[in-house]
C-alpha angles and dihedrals in degrees: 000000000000088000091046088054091048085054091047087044088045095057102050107084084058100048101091092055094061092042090061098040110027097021105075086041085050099046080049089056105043096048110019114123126241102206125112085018107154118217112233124235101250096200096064091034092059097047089055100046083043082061101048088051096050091047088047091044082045096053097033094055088047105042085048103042087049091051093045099053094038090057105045107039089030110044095063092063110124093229089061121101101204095194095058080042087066105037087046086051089055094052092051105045102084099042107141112251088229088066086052093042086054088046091051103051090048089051092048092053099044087052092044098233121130116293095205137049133071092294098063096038086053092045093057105033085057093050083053093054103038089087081062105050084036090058094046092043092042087047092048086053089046100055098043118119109237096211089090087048101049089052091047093056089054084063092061148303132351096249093049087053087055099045105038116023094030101064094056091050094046095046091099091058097042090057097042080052097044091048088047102049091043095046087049097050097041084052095049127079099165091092105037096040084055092053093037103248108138117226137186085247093056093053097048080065095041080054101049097042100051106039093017083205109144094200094057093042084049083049094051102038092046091094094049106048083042083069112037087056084045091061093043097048084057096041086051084041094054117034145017110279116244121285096002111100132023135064131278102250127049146134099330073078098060117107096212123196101227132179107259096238089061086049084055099054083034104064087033085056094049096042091052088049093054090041085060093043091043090040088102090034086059103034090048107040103032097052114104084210091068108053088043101059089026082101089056095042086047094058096047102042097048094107092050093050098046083054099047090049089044095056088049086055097054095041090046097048089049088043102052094063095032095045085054101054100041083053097054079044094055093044089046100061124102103182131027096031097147100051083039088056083049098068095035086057110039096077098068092048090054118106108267090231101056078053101057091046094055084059100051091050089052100050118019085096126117091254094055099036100118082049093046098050102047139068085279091088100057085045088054085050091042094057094030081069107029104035095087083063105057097045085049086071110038086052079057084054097050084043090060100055118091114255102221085062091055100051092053093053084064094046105046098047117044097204102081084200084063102044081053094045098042103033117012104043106048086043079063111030095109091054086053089052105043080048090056099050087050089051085045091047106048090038093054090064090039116138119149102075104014088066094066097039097052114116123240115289101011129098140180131250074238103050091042090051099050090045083056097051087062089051100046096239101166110178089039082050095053091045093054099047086058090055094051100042086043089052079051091053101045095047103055087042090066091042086052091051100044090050096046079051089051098043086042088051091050100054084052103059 
């Protein structure tokens, strides 16, 4: 009985982050009615789960291998200031795929190639992507320790030490980039629905909205979501999950001795990955149309604007606490850290449809209708999506402090809330905040499932955007891509500043 309530005791700072992300899909699962379900024709199913898998496999081989190659054979180059590499990596990570579906379709125009078929949806889903598989393959360099390295360069030359030795220590990294990009893009139909390829994501949505039968969208989604677990279970199984283990500094500090002629690709691989990455960056903020009608786009998508930013701020007050707490969980655990890590990680894997239908089912009821019919919902959806994410990097946080430390804040105060407000909080404070802005700017560009919670008459800078995309509406277009990339801007700003105060704050005590 005394082990069962430590259990119970154990599993309470983390219960708020499962009742915000598993609870609605299990709620869904436990009560949902099968009647009327309709069974799904598995013939055509299957051809088109065959071809979102082929279309994931397709953007996940070439983001990474670009990345890859970019990295390692590009980021040596004398001319390239890593540090900036890396800063520049974390701005454009989050950057919503409607502002690069928009980039892409203005790229492909101006180049005069088809702007719609399975090649310029998988161009630009992968250039979406890259800053994904760049910011797991540069982190992986990063962490590795150089010792090895250092050992290996003693063998022979530098670019026999790239070629041959590397790929085996960065294995681990090339497969966690190549999971996660395809998990992301087989979960996404934003990208492929603009440029009329037709995904199994996209057909969980067309499901729900048309029969709104949750029987029928479990029935349909089921594959899918099969899947998806399936590849993270491997991915946990396999390698070492993001952030969590390594030093700080690695071989992004090596100064390598490379042939001229592999400088050369190098820095030509690297320039075209960055193109791709800056492509929204230089089609948005360097057209004249834009700034001029940017007044006009201001005034009617106010209301847009003031609902996206209200969402973030709800999602942002509930994450910071919860995020805290599931990462001191997650640290805390001594056995079952990879299942744990499972279920930590499958929500944000989930299609954002299925999502946004488990919401709906928990909480379109009389009790919860204020609830039901206000921003609250999206921000629900916002952090039943994202927050993974966040706690994922405050855990890395917690895994970072010495442990020793740790164990004599406990010791020495005998209040464990104040060895959590007075010494562990502020140690990881910047952590908290850098997890925060990731769960802020993923959820900013957020679809799938906010575009089913939304209450009546309001609407998101993203969703609007995305409707637009589909009318052609090219200044609106413009006008709504600044103010995504600006939201971008401004929150990782205030993330920046409230780290730089932690860190400052730190140093004096």
């Amino acid at each position: 009985m005394r082990r069962l309530a430590g259990g119970v005791r154990g599993l309470l700072p983390v219960l708020p982050f499962f009742l915000l992300t598993l609870l609605p899909l299990a709620w869904l699962l436990g009560t949902v009615s099968w009647e009327g379900a309709k069974a799904p024709v598995w013939g055509r199913e299957g051809l088109l789960l065959g071809r979102t898998l082929l279309y994931g496999t397709a953007v996940a081989s070439s983001a990474v291998l670009l990345a890859y190659l970019a990295l390692v054979f590009g980021a040596f180059t004398p001319w390239v200031d890593r540090g900036l590499l890396k800063a520049f990596l974390f701005l454009a990570l989050p950057v919503p795929g409607t502002v690069f579906a928009y980039a892409g379709l203005k790229a492909l125009g101006l180049l005069g190639l088809p702007s719609r078929g399975f090649a310029p949806s998988w161009l630009v889903h992968t250039a979406s992507l890259l800053p994904v598989a760049l910011f797991i393959l540069a982190t992986g360099l990063h962490t590795l320790k150089k010792e090895p390295l250092h050992a290996a360069r003693l063998l022979g030359s530098d670019a026999r030490m790239l070629a041959r030795i590397l790929p085996g220590m960065l294995a681990p990294q090339v497969l966690a980039a190549l999971g996660t990009v395809f998990l992301l893009s087989v979960g996404d139909y934003a990208i492929p629905s603009i440029f009329s390829i037709n995904v199994y994501s996209l057909g969980i949505f067309v499901e729900y909205s048309s029969s709104l039968s949750l029987g029928s969208t479990l029935v349909k989604s089921a594959p899918l979501v099969l899947l998806q677990a399936l590849v993270l279970l491997l991915l946990l199984g396999r390698t070492e999950p993001l952030f969590l283990t390594g030093g700080r500094k690695g071989m992004l500090t090596l100064e390598l001795s490379l042939p001229g002629t592999l400088l050369a690709a190098g820095g030509l691989l690297l320039g075209l990955a960055l193109l791709l990455v800056l492509l929204p960056f230089l089609l948005v903020l360097t057209d004249l149309a834009m700034w001029r009608g940017l007044p006009q786009t201001l005034a009617r998508s106010g209301r847009d604007l003031a609902a996206s930013l209200g969402i973030l701020f709800r999602a942002g007050i509930l994450a910071l606490p919860v995020s805290y707490l599931g990462g001191w969980w997650l640290h805390s655990l001594r056995k079952g850290r990879r299942p744990a890590l499972f279920l930590v990680l499958l929500p944000a894997f989930l299609p954002g449809s299925l999502t946004g239908a488990a919401l709906i089912h928990l909480y379109n009821r009389p009790c919860t209708s204020g609830l039901y019919d206000s921003l609250w919902m999206p921000a629900l959806a916002v952090l039943a999506r994202f927050l993974p994410l966040s706690l994922l990097v405050v855990h890395a946080s917690f895994r970072r402090l010495d442990r020793e430390l740790v164990d004599a804040a406990f010791l020495l105060h005998p209040s464990r809330l104040k060895a959590h407000l007075q010494v562990l909080l502020p140690l990881v404070l910047p952590g908290l905040a850098l997890g925060t802005a990731f769960l802020l700017l993923f959820g900013l560009g957020e679809l799938g499932a906010t575009v089913l919670v939304l209450p009546p008459g309001s609407s998101t800078v993203t969703v609007r955007l995305y409707n637009y995309l589909h009318y052609g509406a090219s200044e609106e277009v413009l006008g709504l891509s600044f103010l995504l990339l600006a939201g971008m801007g401004g929150i990782l700003g205030a993330a920046g500043l409230l780290s730089g105060l932690a860190r400052r704050l730190r140093k004096m005590d």
